[in-house]
C-alpha positions as CSV (number, residue, x, y, z in Angstrom):
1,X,-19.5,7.5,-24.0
2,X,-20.3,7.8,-20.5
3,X,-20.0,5.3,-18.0
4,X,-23.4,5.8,-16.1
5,X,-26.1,7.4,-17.4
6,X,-28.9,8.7,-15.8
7,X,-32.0,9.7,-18.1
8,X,-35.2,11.0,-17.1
9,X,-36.2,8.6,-13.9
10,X,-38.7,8.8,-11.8
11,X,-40.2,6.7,-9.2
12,X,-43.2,6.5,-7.4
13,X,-44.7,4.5,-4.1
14,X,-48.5,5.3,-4.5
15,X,-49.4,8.8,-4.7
16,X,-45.9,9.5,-3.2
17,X,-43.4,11.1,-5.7
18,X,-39.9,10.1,-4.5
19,X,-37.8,10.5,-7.3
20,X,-38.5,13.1,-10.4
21,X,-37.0,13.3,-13.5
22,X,-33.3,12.8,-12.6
23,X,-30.9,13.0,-15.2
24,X,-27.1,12.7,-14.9
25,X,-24.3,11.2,-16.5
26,X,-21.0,9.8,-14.8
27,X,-17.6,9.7,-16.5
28,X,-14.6,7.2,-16.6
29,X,-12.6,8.2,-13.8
30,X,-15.2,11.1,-12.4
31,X,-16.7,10.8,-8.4
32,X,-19.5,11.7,-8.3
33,X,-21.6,12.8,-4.6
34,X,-24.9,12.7,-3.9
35,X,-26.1,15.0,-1.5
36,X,-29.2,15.8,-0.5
37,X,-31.2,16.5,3.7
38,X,-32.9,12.9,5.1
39,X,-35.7,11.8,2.9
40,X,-34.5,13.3,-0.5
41,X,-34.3,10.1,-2.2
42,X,-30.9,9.4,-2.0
43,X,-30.6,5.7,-1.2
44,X,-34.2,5.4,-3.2
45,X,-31.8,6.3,-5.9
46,X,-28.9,4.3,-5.6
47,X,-31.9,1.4,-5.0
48,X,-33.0,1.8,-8.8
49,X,-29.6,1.8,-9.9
50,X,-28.3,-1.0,-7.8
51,X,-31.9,-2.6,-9.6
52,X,-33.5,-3.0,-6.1
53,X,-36.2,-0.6,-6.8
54,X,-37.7,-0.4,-10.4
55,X,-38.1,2.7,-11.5
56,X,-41.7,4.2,-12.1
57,X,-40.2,5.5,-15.9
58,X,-37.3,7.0,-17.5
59,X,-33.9,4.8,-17.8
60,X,-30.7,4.1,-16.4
61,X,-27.9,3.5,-19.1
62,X,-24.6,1.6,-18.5
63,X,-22.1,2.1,-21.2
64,X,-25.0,3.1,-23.0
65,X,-27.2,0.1,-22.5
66,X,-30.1,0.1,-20.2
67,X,-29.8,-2.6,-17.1
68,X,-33.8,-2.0,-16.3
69,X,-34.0,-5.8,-17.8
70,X,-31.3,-7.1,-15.7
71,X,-32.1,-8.5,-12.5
72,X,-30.4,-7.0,-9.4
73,X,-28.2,-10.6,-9.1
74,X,-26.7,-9.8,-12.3
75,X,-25.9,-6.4,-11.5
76,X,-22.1,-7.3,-10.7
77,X,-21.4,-9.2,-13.4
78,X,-21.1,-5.6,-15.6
79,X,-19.1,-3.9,-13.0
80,X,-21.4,-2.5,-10.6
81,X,-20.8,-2.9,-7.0
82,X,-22.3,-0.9,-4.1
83,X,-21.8,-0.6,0.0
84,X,-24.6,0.1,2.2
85,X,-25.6,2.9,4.8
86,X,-25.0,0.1,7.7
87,X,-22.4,-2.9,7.3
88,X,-23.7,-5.7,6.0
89,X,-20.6,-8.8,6.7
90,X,-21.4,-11.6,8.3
91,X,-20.4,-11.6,11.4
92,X,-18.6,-15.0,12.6
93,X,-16.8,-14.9,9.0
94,X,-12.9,-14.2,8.9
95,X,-12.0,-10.8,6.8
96,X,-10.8,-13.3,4.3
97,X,-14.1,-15.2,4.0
98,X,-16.2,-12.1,3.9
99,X,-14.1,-10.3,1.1
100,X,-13.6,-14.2,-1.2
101,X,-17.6,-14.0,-1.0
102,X,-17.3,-10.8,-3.4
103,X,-16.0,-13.4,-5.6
104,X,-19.4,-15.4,-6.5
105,X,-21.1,-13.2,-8.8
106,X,-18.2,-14.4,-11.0
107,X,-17.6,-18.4,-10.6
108,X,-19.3,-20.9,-12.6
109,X,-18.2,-23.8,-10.5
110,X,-21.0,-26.5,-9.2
111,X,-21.6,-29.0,-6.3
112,X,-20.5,-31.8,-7.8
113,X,-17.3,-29.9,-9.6
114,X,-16.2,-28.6,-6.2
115,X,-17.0,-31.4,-4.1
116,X,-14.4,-33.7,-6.3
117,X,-11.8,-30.8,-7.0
118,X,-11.6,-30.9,-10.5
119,X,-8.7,-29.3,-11.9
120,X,-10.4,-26.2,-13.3
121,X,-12.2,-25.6,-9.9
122,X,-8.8,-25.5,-8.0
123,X,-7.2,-22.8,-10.9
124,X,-10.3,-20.8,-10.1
125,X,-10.0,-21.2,-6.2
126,X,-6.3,-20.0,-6.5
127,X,-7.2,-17.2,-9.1
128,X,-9.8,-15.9,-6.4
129,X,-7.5,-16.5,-3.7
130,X,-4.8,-14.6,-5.6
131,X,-7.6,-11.7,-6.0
132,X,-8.6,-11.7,-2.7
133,X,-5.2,-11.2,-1.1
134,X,-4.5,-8.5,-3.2
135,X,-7.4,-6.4,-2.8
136,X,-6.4,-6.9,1.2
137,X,-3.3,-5.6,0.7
138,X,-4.4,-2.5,-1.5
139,X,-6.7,-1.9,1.5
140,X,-4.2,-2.7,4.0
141,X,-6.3,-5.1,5.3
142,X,-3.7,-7.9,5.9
143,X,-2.8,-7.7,9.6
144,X,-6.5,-8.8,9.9
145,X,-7.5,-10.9,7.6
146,X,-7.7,-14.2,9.7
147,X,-9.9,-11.9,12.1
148,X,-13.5,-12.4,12.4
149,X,-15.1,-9.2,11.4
150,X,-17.7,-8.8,14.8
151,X,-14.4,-8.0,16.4
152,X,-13.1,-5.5,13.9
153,X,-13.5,-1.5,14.8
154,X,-16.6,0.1,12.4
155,X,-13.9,2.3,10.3
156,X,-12.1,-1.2,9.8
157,X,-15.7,-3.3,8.8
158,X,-16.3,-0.5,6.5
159,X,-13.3,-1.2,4.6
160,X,-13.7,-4.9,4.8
161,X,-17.0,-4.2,2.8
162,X,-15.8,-1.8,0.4
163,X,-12.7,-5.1,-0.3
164,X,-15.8,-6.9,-0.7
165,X,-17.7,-4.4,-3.5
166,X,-14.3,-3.8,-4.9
167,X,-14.0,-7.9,-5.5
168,X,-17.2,-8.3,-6.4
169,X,-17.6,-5.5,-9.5
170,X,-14.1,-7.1,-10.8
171,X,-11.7,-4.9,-9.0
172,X,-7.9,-5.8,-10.2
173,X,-4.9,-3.7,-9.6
174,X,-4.7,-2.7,-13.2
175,X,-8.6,-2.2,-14.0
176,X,-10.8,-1.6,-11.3
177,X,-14.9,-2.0,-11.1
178,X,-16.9,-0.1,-13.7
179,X,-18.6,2.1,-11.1
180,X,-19.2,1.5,-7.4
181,X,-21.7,2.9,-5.6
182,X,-21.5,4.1,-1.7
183,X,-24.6,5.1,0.1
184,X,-23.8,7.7,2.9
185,X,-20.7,8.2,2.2
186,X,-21.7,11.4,4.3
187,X,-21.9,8.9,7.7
188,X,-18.1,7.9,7.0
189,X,-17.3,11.9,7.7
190,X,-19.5,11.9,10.8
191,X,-19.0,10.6,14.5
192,X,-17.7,7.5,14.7
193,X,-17.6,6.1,11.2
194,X,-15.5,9.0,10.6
195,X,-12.6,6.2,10.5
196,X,-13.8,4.6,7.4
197,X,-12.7,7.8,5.4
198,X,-9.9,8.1,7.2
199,X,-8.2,4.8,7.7
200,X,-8.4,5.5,3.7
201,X,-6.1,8.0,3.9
202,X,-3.7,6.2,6.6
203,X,-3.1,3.4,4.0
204,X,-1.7,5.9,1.6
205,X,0.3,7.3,4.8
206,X,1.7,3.9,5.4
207,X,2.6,3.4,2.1
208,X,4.8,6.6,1.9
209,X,2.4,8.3,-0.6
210,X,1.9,11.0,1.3
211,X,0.1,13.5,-1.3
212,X,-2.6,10.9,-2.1
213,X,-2.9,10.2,1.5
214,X,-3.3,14.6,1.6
215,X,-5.8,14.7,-0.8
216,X,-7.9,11.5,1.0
217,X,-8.1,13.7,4.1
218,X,-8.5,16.8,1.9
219,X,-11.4,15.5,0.7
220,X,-13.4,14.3,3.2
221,X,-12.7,18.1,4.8
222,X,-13.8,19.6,2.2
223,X,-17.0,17.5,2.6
224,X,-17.7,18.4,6.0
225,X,-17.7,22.0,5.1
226,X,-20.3,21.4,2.7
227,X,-22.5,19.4,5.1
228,X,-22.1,21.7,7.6
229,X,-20.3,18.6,10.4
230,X,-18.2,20.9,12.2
231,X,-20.2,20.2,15.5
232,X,-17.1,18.1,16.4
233,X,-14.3,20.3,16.8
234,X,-12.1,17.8,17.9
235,X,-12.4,15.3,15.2
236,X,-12.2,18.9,12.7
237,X,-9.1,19.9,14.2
238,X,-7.4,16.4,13.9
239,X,-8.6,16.2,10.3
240,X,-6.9,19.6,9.5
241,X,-3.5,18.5,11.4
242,X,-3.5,15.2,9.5
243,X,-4.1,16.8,6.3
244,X,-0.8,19.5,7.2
245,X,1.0,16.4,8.3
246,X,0.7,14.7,5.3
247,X,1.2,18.0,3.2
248,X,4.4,18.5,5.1
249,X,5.9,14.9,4.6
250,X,4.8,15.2,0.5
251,X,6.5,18.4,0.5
252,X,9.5,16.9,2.4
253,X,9.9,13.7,0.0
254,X,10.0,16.6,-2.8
255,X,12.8,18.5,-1.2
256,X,10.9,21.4,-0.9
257,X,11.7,22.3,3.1
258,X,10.5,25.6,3.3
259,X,7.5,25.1,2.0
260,X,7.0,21.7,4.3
261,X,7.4,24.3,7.3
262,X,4.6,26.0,6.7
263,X,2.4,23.5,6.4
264,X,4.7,21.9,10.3
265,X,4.1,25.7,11.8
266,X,0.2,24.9,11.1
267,X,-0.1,21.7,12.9
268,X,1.9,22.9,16.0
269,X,-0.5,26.0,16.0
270,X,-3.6,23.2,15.9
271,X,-2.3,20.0,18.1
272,X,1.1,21.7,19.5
273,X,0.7,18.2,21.6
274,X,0.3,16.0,18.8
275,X,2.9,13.2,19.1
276,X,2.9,11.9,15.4
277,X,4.0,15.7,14.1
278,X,7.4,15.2,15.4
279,X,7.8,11.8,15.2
280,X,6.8,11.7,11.6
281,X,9.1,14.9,10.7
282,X,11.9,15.5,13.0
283,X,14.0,12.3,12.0
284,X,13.0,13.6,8.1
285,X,13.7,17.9,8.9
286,X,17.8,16.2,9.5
287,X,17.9,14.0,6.8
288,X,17.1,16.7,5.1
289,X,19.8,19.4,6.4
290,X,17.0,21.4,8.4
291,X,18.7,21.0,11.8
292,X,17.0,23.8,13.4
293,X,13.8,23.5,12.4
294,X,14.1,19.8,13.3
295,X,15.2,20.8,16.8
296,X,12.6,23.6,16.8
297,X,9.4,21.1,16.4
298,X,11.1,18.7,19.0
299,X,11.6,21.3,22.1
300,X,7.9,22.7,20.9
301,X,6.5,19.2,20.8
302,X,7.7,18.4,24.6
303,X,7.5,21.3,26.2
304,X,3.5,20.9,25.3
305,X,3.7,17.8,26.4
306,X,4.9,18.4,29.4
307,X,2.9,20.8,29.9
308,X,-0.3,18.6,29.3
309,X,1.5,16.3,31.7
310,X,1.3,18.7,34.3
311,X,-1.9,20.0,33.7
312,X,-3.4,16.6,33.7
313,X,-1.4,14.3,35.9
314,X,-3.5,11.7,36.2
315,X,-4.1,11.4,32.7
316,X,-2.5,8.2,31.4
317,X,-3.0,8.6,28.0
318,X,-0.5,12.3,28.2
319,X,1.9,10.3,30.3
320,X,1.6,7.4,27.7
321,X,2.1,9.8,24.9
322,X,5.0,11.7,26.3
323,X,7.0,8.5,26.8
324,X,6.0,7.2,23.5
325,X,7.7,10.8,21.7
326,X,10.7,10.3,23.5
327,X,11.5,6.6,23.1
328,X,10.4,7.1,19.0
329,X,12.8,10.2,18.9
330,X,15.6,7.8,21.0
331,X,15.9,11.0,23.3
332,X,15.8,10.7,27.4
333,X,15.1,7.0,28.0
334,X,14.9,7.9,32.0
335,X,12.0,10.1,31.3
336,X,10.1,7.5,29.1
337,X,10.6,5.0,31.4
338,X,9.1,7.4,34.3
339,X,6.3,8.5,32.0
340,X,5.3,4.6,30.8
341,X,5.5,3.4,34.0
342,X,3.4,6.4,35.3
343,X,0.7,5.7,32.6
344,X,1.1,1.6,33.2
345,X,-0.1,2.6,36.7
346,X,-2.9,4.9,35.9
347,X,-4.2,2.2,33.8
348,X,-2.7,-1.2,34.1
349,X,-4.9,-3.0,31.9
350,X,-4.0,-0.5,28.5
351,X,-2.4,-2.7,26.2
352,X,-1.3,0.6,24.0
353,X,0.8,1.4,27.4
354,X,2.1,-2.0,27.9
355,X,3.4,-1.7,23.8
356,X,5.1,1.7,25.2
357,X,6.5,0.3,28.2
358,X,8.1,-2.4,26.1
359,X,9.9,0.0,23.9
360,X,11.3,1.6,26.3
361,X,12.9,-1.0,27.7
362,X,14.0,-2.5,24.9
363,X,15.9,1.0,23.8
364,X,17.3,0.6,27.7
365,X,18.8,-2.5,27.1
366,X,15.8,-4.9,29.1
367,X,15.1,-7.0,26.3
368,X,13.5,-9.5,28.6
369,X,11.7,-7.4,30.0
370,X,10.4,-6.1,26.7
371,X,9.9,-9.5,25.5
372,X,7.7,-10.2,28.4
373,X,5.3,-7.3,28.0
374,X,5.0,-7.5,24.5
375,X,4.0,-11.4,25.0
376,X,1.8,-10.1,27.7
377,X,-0.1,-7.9,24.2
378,X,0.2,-11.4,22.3
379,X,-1.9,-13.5,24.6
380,X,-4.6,-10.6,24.9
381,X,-4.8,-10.1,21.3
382,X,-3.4,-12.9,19.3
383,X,-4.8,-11.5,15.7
384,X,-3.2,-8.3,15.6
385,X,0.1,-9.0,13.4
386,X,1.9,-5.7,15.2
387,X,2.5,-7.3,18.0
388,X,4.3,-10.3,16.6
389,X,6.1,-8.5,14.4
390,X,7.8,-6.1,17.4
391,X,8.4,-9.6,19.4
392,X,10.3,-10.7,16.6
393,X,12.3,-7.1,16.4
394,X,13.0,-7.3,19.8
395,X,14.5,-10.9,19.6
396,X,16.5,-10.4,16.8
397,X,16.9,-6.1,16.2
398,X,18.6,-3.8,17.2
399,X,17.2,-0.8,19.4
400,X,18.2,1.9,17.3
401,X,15.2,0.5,14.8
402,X,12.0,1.7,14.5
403,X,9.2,0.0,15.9
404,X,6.3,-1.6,13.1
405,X,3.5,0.5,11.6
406,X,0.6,1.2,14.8
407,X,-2.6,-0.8,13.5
């Protein structure tokens, strides 16, 4: 039996036909897209089946019951959750308070139950609690979840909601919601909520499950293809290296080395300046016995780095990045330390170079002076969890350590 049903529906606003005689079925398991040019009827569409919208005839069928007599507040309750074109969070709510909302659809507590605590009410504030945290985690939404959203990047909102429809359809980590629905899924491949799709793909990256995080960045290529959004090339080309990235570090993890270097070759024919390539795969080319190659992708690396550097030499940002290759690679701490404090000029407010500048001393021994940067990163952004936890490597690590996750 199919999860989602479509039979038949049309729907009508006067004389104007919007919908026609749409009929589809959605499997367990099965994604599904929509796509269609502005106007077609898309969102009209997810309205009937979100039961927004009734629908002028025919009849939508979950698990082979109709919901056309359930009202669109009861939607949830049988699994269906949805996201919408534009983010819709409150804004001077915490991630945390945002995402526990999800949760309401399925309480049955009441005013005078909650005001005195009764017992049932706190095992049902700690189940939701318990729910909540882990739906953060699976969307590696942690570091932020005592931030208030307004302040949160758009890619990082979208995924705040998404917690949110995840919670709210009954998402668990062993059965997850029924079927969710995402209108414009298209606008997360596009400009600058391009980051919702791919911060995705970054969790999976973070995790060390590098072929899902592949196939997240594989799809949303694929995508762009088919919609014809290749008007950025920039974002394209970093798209394509990421997806080669994460092929070569899933290839790597399998012991498959040769193949991993073709997929390496690609991305220094893409982003030969791309910092992440080697610092993502040179440490893992020697753990591996590939000592050549690993050397190979770190002289290629710099040398277009420094080339970039002298092309563009008052460009923080390539000063920033050169220092930040070789202080992650624990190669030529002089030259970082030039390079950060070359880019700390340039821009003395950047607290990405300030991050930079710390490492570098830290690896050179100044672990005061490292501590005093990175406190200098604290006070200007006290809700991003990186920064506390590289004070508390720096007090108590050792330099030959790698630095936390970037945000």
């Amino acid at each position: 039996m199919s999860v989602l049903e479509v039979q038949g529906l049309d729907k009508h606003f006067g004389g104007l036909k919007v919908l026609h005689d749409i009929s589809f079925e959605l499997e367990a398991g099965e994604k599904l897209a929509l796509i269609g040019p502005n106007g077609a009827g898309k969102t009209t569409l997810f309205n009937c089946l979100s039961r927004l919208y009734q629908p002028s005839s025919g009849d939508i069928l979950m698990e082979g019951v109709s919901i056309l007599t359930r009202p669109a507040h009861k939607i949830a309750e049988i699994g269906i959750g949805r996201t919408f074109q534009n983010v819709a969070l409150f804004p001077n709510l915490s991630v945390m308070d945002n995402v526990r909302i999800g949760c309401h659809a399925r309480t049955s507590s009441d005013i005078i139950s909650d005001s005195i605590k009764l017992a049932w009410v706190r095992k049902s504030e700690a189940d939701i609690n318990k729910k909540v945290h882990e739906i953060l985690a699976y969307l590696d939404l942690e570091s932020v979840a005592h931030t208030v959203v307004s302040g949160l990047p758009f890619g990082t909102q979208k995924r705040v909601e998404l917690a949110r429809s995840l919670l709210r359809a009954g998402f668990d980590q062993e059965s997850e919601e029924q079927l969710r629905l995402a209108d414009r899924t298209s606008d997360f491949i596009s400009g600058v909520p391009m980051a919702a799709a791919r911060e995705l793909a970054l969790v999976e990256y973070r995790r060390g499950n590098f072929a899902a995080a592949a196939r997240q960045i594989e799809r949303s290529v694929l995508l762009r293809l088919r919609l014809d959004l290749l008007t950025d090339e920039s974002l394209a080309l970093s798209d394509l290296h990421m997806l080669h990235r994460f092929a070569a570090l899933a290839l790597l993890k399998e012991g498959k080395g040769p193949q991993a270097m073709q997929h390496v070759e690609t991305c220094l024919q893409l982003l030969p300046s791309d910092v992440m390539l080697p610092i993502d795969l040179v440490p893992r080319l020697r753990k591996a016995g590939l000592q050549q190659q690993a050397a190979d992708v770190q002289q290629r690396a710099i040398a277009a780095l420094e080339e970039k550097c002298r092309l563009y030499p008052d460009s923080a940002s390539m000063h920033n990045g050169m220092s930040w290759l070789l202080v992650r690679l624990h190669i030529d701490l002089d030259a970082a330390l030039e390079h950060a404090q070359k880019a700390r000029e340039l821009s003395p407010n950047s607290l990405a170079i300030a991050d930079t500048l710390a490492e570098v001393c830290y690896q050179k021994g100044q672990k005061q002076k490292a501590i005093e940067l990175i406190n200098e990163c604290i006070r200007r952004q006290p809700d991003i969890l990186r920064h506390w936890q590289v004070r508390r490597r720096f007090e108590s690590g050792t330099p030959d350590t790698d630095p936390p996750a970037e945000e």
